[in-house]
C-alpha positions as CSV (number, residue, x, y, z in Angstrom):
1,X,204.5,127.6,62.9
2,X,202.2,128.0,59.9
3,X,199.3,125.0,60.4
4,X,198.5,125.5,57.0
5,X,199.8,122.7,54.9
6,X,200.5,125.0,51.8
7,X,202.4,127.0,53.9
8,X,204.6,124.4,55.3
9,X,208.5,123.7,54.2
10,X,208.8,120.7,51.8
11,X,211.5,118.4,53.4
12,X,212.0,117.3,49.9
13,X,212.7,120.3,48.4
14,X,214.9,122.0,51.2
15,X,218.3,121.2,48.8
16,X,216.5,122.5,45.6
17,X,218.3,126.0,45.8
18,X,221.8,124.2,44.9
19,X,220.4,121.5,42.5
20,X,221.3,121.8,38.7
21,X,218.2,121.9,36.0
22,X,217.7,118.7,35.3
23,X,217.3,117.6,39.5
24,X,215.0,120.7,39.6
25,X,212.8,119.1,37.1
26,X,213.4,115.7,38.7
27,X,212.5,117.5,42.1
28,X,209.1,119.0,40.8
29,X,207.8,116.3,39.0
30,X,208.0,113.7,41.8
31,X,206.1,116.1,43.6
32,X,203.5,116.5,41.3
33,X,202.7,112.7,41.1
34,X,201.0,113.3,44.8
35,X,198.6,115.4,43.2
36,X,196.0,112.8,41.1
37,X,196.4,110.5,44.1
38,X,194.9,113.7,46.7
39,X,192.5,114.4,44.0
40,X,191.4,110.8,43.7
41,X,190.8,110.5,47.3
42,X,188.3,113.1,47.0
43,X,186.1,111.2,44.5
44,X,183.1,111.1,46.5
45,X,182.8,114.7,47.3
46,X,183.2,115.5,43.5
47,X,179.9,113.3,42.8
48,X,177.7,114.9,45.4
49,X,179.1,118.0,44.1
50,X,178.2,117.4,40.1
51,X,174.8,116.0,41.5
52,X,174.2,118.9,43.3
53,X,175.2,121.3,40.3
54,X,173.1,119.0,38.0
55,X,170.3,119.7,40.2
56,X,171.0,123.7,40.3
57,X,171.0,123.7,36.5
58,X,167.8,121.8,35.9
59,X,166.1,124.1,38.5
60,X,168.0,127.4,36.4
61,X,170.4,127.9,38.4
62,X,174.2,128.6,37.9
63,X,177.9,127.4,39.1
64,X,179.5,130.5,40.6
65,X,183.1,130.0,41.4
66,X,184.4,132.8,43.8
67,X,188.6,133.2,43.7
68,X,191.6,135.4,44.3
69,X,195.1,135.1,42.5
70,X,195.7,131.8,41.2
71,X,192.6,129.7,42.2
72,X,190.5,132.9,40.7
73,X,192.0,132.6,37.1
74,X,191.6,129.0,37.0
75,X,187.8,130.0,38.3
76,X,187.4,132.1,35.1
77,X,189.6,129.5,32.8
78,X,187.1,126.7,33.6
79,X,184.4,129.0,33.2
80,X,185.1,130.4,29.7
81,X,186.0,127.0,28.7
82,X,182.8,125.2,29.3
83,X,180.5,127.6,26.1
84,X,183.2,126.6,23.3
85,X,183.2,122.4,24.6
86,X,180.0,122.2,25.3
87,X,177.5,124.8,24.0
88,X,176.2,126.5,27.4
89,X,175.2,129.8,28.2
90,X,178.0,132.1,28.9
91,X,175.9,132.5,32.1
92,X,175.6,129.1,33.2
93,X,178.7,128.8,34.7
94,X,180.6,131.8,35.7
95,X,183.3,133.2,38.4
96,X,184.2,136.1,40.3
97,X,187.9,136.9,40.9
98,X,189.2,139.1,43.5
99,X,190.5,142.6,41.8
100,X,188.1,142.1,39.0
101,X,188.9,140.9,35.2
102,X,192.1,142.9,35.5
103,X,193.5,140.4,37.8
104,X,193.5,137.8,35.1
105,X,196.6,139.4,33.4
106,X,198.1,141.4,36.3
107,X,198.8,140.4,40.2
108,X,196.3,142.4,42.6
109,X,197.1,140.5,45.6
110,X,195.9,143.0,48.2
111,X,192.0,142.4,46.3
112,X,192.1,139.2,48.6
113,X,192.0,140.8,52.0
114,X,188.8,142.6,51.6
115,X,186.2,140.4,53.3
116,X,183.5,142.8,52.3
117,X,184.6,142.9,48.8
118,X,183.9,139.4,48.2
119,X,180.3,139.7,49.9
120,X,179.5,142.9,47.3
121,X,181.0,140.8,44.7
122,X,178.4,138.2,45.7
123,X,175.3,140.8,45.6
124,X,176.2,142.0,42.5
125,X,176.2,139.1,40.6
126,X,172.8,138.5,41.7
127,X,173.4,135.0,43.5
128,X,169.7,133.4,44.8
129,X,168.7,130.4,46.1
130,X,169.1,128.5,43.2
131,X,172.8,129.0,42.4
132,X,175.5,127.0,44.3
133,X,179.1,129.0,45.0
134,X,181.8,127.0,45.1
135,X,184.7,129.3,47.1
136,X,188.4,128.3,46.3
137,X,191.1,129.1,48.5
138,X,193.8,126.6,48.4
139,X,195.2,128.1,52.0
140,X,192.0,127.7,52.9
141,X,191.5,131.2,55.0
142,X,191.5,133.6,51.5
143,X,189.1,136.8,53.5
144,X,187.6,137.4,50.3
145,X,186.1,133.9,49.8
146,X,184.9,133.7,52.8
147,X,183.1,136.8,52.6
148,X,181.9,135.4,49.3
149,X,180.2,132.4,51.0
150,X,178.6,133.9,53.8
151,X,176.9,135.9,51.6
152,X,175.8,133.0,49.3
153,X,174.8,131.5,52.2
154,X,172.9,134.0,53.7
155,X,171.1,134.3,50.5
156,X,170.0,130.7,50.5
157,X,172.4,129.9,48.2
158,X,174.1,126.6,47.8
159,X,178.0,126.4,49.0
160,X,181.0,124.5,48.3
161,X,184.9,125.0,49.6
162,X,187.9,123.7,47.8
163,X,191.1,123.8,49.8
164,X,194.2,122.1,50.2
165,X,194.7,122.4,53.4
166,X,192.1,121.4,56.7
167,X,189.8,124.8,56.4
168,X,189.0,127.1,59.5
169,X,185.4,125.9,61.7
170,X,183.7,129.3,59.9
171,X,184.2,127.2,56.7
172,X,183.0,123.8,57.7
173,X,179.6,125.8,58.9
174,X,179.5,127.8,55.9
175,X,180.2,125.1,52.9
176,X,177.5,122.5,52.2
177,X,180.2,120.4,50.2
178,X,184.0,120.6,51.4
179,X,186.5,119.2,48.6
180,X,190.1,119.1,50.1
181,X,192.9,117.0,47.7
182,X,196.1,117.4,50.9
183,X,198.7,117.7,48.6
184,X,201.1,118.8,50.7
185,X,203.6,121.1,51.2
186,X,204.5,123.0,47.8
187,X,207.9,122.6,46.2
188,X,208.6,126.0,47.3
189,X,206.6,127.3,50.7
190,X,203.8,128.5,49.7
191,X,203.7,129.1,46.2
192,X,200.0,127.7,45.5
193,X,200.2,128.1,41.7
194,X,202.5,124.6,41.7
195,X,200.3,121.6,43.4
196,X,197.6,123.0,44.7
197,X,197.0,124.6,41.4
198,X,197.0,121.6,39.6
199,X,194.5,120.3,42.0
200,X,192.3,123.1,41.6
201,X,192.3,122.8,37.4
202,X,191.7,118.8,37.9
203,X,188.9,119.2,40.5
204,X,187.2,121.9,38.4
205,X,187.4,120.4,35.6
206,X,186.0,117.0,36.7
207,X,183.1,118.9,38.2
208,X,181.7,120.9,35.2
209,X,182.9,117.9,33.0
210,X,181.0,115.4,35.3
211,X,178.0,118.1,35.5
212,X,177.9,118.4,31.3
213,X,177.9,114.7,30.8
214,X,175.1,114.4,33.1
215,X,173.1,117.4,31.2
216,X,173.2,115.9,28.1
217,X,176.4,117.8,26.5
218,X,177.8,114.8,25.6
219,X,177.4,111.9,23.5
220,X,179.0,108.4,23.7
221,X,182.6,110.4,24.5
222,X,182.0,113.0,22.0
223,X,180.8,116.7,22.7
224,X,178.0,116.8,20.4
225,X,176.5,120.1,21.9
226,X,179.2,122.1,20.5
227,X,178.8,125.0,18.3
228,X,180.5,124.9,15.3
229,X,181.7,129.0,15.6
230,X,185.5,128.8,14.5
231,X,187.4,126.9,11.9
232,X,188.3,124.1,14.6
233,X,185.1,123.6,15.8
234,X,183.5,123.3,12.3
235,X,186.0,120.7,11.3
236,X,185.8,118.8,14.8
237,X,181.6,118.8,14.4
238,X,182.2,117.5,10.5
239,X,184.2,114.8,11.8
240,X,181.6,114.5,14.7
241,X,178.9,113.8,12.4
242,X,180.5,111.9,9.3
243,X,181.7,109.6,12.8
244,X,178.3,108.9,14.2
245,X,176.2,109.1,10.7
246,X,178.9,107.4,8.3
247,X,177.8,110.6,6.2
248,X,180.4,112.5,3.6
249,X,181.9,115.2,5.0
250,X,179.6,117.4,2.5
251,X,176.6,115.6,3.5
252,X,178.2,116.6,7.6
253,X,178.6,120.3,6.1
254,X,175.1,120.4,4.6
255,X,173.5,119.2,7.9
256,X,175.6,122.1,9.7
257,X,174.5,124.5,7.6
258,X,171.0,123.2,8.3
259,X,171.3,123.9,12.1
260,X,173.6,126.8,12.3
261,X,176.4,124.9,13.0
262,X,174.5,123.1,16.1
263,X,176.0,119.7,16.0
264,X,173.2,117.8,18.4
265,X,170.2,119.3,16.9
266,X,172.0,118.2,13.2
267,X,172.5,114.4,14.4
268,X,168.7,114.1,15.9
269,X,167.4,115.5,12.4
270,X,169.3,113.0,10.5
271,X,168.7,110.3,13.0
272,X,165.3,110.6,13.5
273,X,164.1,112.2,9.8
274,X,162.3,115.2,10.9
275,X,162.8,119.1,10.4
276,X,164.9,121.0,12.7
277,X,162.0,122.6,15.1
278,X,161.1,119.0,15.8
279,X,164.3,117.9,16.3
280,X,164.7,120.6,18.9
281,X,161.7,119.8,20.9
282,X,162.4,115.9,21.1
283,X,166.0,116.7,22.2
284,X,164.3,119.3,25.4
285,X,161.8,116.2,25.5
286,X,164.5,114.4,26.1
287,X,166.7,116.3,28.6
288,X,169.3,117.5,26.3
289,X,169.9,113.9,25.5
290,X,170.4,112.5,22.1
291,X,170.7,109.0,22.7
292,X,167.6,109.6,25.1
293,X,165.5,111.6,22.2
294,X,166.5,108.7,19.5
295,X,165.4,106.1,21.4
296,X,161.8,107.4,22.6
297,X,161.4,109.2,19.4
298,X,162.6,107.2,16.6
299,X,160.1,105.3,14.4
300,X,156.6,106.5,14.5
301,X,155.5,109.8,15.1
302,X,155.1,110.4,19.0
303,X,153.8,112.2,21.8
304,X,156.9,115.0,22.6
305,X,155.2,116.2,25.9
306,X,155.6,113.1,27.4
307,X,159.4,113.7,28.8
308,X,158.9,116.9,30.7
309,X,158.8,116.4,34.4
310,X,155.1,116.4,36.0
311,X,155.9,119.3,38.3
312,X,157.9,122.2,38.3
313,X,161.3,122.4,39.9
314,X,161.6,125.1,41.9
315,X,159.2,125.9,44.8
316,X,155.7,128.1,43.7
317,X,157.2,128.2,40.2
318,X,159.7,130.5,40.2
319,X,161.8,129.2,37.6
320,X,158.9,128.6,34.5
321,X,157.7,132.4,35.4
322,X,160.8,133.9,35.1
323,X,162.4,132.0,32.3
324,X,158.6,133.0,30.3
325,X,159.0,136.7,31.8
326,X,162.8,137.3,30.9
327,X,162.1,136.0,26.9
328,X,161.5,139.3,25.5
329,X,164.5,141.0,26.6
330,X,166.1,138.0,26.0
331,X,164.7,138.2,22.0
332,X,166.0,141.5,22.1
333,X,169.3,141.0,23.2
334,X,169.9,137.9,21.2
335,X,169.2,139.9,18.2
336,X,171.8,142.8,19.2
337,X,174.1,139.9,19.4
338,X,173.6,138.2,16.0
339,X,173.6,141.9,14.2
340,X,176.9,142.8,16.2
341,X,178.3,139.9,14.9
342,X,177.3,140.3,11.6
343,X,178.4,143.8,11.2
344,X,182.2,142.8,13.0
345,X,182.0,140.3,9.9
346,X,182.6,137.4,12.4
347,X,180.1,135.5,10.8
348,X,177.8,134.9,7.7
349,X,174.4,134.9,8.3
350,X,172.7,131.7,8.8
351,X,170.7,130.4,5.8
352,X,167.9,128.3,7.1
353,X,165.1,130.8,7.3
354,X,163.9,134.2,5.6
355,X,162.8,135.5,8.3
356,X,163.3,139.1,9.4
357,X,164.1,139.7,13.0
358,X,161.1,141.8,12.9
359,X,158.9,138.8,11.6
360,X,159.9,136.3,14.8
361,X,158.8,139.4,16.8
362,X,155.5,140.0,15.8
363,X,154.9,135.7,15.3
364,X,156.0,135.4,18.8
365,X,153.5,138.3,19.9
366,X,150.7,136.7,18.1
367,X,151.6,133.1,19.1
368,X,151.4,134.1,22.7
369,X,147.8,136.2,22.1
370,X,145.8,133.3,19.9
371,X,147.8,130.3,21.0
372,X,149.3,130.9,24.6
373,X,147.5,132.9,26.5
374,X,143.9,131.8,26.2
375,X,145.2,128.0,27.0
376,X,146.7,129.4,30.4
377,X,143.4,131.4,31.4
378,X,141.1,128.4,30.4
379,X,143.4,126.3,32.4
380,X,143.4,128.7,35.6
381,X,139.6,128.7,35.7
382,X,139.0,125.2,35.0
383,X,137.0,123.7,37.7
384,X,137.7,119.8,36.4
385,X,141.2,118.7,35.9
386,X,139.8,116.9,33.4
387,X,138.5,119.5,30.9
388,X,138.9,119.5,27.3
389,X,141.1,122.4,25.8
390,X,141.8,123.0,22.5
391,X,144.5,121.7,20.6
392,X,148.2,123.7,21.2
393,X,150.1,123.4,17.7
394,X,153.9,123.2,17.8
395,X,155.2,125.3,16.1
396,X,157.8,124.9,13.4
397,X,160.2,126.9,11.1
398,X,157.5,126.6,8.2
399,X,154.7,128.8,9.4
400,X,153.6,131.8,8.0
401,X,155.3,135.1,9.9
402,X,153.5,137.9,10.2
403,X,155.0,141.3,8.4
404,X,155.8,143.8,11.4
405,X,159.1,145.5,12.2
406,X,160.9,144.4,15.4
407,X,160.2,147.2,17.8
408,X,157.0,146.8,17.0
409,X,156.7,143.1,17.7
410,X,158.7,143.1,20.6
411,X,156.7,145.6,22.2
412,X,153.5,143.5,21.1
413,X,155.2,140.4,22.4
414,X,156.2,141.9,25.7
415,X,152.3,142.9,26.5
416,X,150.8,139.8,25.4
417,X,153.3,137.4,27.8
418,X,153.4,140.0,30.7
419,X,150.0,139.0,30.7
420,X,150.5,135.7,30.4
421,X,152.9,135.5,33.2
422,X,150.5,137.8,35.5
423,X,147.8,134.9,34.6
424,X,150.3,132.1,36.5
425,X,151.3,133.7,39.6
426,X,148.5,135.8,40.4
427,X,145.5,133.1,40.1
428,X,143.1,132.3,42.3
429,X,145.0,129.3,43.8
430,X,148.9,128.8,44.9
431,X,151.2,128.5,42.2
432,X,152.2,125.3,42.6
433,X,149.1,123.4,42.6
434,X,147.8,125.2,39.2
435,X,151.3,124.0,37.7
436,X,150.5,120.6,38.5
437,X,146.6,120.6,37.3
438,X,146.4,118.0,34.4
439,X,144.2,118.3,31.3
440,X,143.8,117.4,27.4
441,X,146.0,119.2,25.1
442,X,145.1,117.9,21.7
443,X,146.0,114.3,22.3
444,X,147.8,114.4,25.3
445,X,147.2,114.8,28.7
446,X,149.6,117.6,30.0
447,X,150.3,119.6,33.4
448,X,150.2,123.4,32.7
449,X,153.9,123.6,33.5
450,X,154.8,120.8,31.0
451,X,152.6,123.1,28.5
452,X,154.4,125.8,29.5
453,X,158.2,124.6,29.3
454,X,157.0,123.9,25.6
455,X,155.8,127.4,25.1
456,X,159.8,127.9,26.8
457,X,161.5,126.3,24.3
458,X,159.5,127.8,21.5
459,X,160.5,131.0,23.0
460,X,164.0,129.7,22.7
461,X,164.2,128.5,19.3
462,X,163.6,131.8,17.8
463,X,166.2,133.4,20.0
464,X,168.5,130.9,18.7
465,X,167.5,132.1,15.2
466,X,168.2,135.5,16.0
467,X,171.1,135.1,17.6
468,X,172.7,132.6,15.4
469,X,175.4,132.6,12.6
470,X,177.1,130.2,10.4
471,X,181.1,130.4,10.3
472,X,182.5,131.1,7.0
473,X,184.1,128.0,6.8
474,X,181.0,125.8,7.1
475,X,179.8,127.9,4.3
476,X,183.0,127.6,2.0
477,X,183.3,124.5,-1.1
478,X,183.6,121.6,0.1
479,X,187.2,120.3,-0.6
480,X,187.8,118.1,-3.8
């Protein structure tokens, strides 16, 4: 006999081949109400996984969900949901499915026995030390999971295993979290897609849910990170803001319009009274959280350095490097994005700046050669932690842009922070300890890595310019 509980014969169920529609239903449903109870007796494994997720994110990390058949789809559903609820990166959390995205729509069942075809899967989605894979197999022995996870695992990654049934010993080695809601035999022998797939969707969904709230995607109970990029969305972040701010639904509209349809940044600018680029740079103060940004920003004028952690988060400082290293490709494919959206007529162009995409080029090529660059090389060669540098600016949407066409700035931009980058983790001590050497920046007293995570998010804010549009509907009259 099968030891795998999803395999077994439901004693319940054993009549359900004679039973009329209505004792079918009756039949399935009571067998369904075992499901939130298995979940629920899970509940501690789902917080050490969200903390653990929480921590792979802050260090730039991803969730990687690895699947075949049933528990793959939901892998990708989860997945694609989380951008439209709560504003991430398409590439924050993602999913491989066995048999590739044409197994979403059609069956490709033998993609699951390939061991080695999970472990290529792996490789090619780049998976390092800083991601966490969480394998799903529901029978618990799936070949191309587990192939999956001893690659992740080989390559430092972090691991996680959700099953419904008691996994094999390789498993137990191989996952660092094991999440296993017993629900029992399935209505009919082995067909996964009933219980266990209602596990799966409630366990994922608590764990990127649980992992959002505690990034700062949410709000009270309300998703205020989401962008407003359909006619839903717009009318759900109106109602957002007109609930938080008492505002007009105009006055909700105008403030959209303000932030390209970004509903946080739009509630700390009316919240705290400043201009958008300020508002942005409290909220990554702040975490990403709003309450958090309102209440250490609001009233006077303060300090906006003061929230970033002292040192960085990944070991030598892998993660500031690359993020800084990656922003000119990542300029120049947020701008291919805008403009293909713009010329598929998705979406208006936003109307908050007259900037070309040329001009946030070449600024962001001579921000990083007059204002960047020298701070970093006079902090490298400072002898005293204590010395005096001069005075970093923030920058905000009101400066003057220089006049260059984008290739050109890009290019610019590209020598001046490969420099920059070569500066950090080629200096004359490790890493690590130059991140965390202290000294005056204008009238605080930063680490170099707090400097440059704000030098990060600059970076960031003109790719969000570039890459951003404002839906038609948050453009259109508002009603009478």
């Amino acid at each position: 006999m099968d030891p795998r509980l999803t395999e077994g014969r439901n004693p319940r169920t054993r009549a359900i081949d004679r039973a009329d529609s209505a004792t079918i239903v009756r039949m399935i449903q009571a067998e369904d109400r075992a499901v939130p109870e298995a979940v629920a007796s899970q509940a501690d494994a789902l917080a050490r996984v969200i903390d653990e997720v929480v921590e792979r994110f802050r260090r730039g990390g991803r969730l990687v969900y690895v699947g075949a058949g049933t528990s793959g789809r939901l892998g990708v559903l989860d997945a694609a949901e989380c951008p439209p609820t709560f504003g991430v990166d398409p590439g924050l959390v993602q999913a491989i499915i066995a048999g590739g995205s044409g197994a979403l729509v059609q069956s490709a069942e033998g993609a699951e026995d390939s061991r080695s075809g999970g472990a290529e899967a792996v490789r090619a989605f780049g998976v390092s030390p800083a991601d966490l894979v969480l394998g799903i197999a529901t029978s618990g022995t799936t070949p191309y999971v587990l192939g999956a996870l001893a690659e992740a695992a080989s390559r430092g990654a972090g691991t996680a295993f959700l099953g419904c049934t008691a996994p094999p010993e390789e498993v137990a080695e191989l996952a660092d979290h094991l999440i296993l809601p017993l629900v029992g035999p399935e209505v009919i022998a082995g067909s996964t897609r009933m219980k266990a797939g209602t596990a799966t969707k409630l366990v994922l969904n608590t764990i990127t849910t649980g992992a959002m709230i505690r990034g700062g995607r949410v709000f009270e109970n309300l998703m205020v990170d989401l962008r407003a990029r359909s006619a839903k969305l717009v009318d759900r972040g109106i109602r957002i803001f007109v609930t938080l701010t008492g505002a007009s639904r105009e006055e909700a509209r105008r403030a959209l319009i303000r932030t390209g349809g970004v509903v946080k940044t739009a509630l700390a600018m009316h919240a705290l009274d400043v201009d958008r680029a300020l508002a942005e740079r409290y909220l990554d103060c702040a975490d990403g959280f709003l309450g958090v940004a309102v209440e250490r920003f609001g009233g006077p004028e303060r300090p906006c350095y003061g929230g970033y952690p002292a040192a960085p988060g990944r070991p030598a400082g892998a993660a500031p490097r690359a993020r800084l290293g990656a922003a000119p490709a990542r300029l120049a494919a947020a701008r291919a994005a805008g403009a293909a959206a713009e010329a598929k007529g998705q979406r208006n162009a936003a109307r908050r700046t007259a900037w070309t995409p040329g001009q946030h080029a070449a600024h962001l090529a001579e921000f990083e050669r007059s204002a960047v660059r020298p701070r970093v090389e006079r902090w490298l060669a400072a002898a005293d932690p204590g010395v005096a540098l001069p005075t970093f600016e923030d920058w905000t949407a009101g400066a003057p842009p220089p006049e260059r066409g984008f290739e050109t700035g890009i290019a610019s931009f590209s020598a001046e922070r490969a420099i920059t980058v070569a500066a950090v983790a080629e200096g004359p001590e490790p890493v690590a300890a130059a991140l965390s050497r202290r000294a005056r920046v204008g009238s605080e007293t930063l680490t170099l890595y707090q400097f440059l995570r704000g030098v990060a998010q600059h970076d960031a804010a003109h790719e969000t310019r570039l890459r951003e549009r404002v839906h038609p509907a948050l453009l259109a009259e508002a009603e009478a």
